[in-house]
N, C-alpha and C positions, 0 to 999 in steps of 0.2 A: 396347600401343602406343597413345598417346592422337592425336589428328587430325594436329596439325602434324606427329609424327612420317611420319604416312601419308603426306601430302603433301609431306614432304622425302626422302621414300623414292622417289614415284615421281617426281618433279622427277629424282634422282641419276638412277633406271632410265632414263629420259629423255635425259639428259645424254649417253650415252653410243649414241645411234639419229642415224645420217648422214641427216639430212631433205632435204639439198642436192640433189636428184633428185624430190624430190616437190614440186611443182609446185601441186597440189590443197590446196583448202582443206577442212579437217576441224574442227570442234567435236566432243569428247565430256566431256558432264557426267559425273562419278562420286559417286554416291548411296551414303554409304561405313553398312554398317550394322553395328550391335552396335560392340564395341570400336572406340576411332576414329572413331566418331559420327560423319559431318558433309558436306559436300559440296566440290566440287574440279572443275577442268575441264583438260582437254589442247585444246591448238588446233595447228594443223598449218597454217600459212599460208605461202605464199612458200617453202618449202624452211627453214624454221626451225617450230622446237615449242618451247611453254612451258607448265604447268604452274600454273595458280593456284588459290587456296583459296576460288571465290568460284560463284556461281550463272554459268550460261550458258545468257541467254533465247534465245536463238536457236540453238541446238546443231543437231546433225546428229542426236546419236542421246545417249539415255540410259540408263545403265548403274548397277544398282544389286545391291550384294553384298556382302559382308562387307570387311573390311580386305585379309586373305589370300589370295582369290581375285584382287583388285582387282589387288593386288602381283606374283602368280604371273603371270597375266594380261600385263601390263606388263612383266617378266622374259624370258617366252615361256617359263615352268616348264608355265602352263596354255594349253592354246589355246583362243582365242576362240569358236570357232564348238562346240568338244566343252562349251565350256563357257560355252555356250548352250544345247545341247541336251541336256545333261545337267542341266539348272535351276540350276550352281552362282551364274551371274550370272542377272538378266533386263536384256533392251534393248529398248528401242523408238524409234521414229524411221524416220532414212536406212537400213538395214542393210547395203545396198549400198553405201557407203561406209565400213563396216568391215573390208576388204580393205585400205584407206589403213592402218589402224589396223595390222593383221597388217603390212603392208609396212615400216613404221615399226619394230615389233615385233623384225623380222627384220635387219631395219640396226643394230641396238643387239646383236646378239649375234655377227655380222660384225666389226662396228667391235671388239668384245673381241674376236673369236679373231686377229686381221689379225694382232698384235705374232709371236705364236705361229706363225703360218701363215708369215710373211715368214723367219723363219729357219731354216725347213726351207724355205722353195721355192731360199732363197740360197744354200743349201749343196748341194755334189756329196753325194755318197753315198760313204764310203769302202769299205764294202761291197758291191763290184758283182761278181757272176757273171762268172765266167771262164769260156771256152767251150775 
């Protein structure tokens, strides 16, 4: 996976976190190493996030790790904080404001299951225990 793909990967993972509830403003650079070389930032402003391929002198916090992790991470495949202290990423900065980062995290795997969730809470059960 070379850079742009990194970064059109997590732009996609992205696209799909309800940010409309977050309120807080969040800067995170990602410091992408080995395969996919290169840097990238998520911003969390206003209840909208975006994704650029570029330095962020002013971040919250910085984050540096491979491609995989970075993705997993983003996904919610990895969590943030195990993987932090498991060394697969390292951060530094705000870290208190990577709780934004998980919350965001957490809205993006929501917003996938809602389609799924909605047509089983809309349906009766034709299966119901008879007494």
């Amino acid at each position: 996976m070379n850079y742009e793909e990194v970064v059109e990967e997590a732009r996609k993972l992205v696209s799909k976190a309800d940010a409309s509830g977050i309120q807080d403003h969040l800067a995170v650079q990602f410091n992408v190493t080995g395969e996919g070389e290169g840097k990238f930032y998520l911003e969390l402003k206003d209840g909208k996030v975006s994704v650029e391929p570029f330095d962020y002198n002013d971040r919250d916090i910085l984050v540096t790790a491979d491609a995989k992790s970075i993705l997993d991470m983003m996904s919610g495949k990895l969590d943030i904080v195990n993987a932090y202290l498991t060394h697969k990423i390292s951060a530094e900065g705000n870290l208190g404001k990577a709780d934004l980062l998980k919350k965001l995290i957490s809205s993006a795997k929501v917003v996938e299951a809602t389609p799924l969730a909605k047509v089983f809470s809309n349906k009766k059960s034709k299966f119901r225990r008879r007494r």
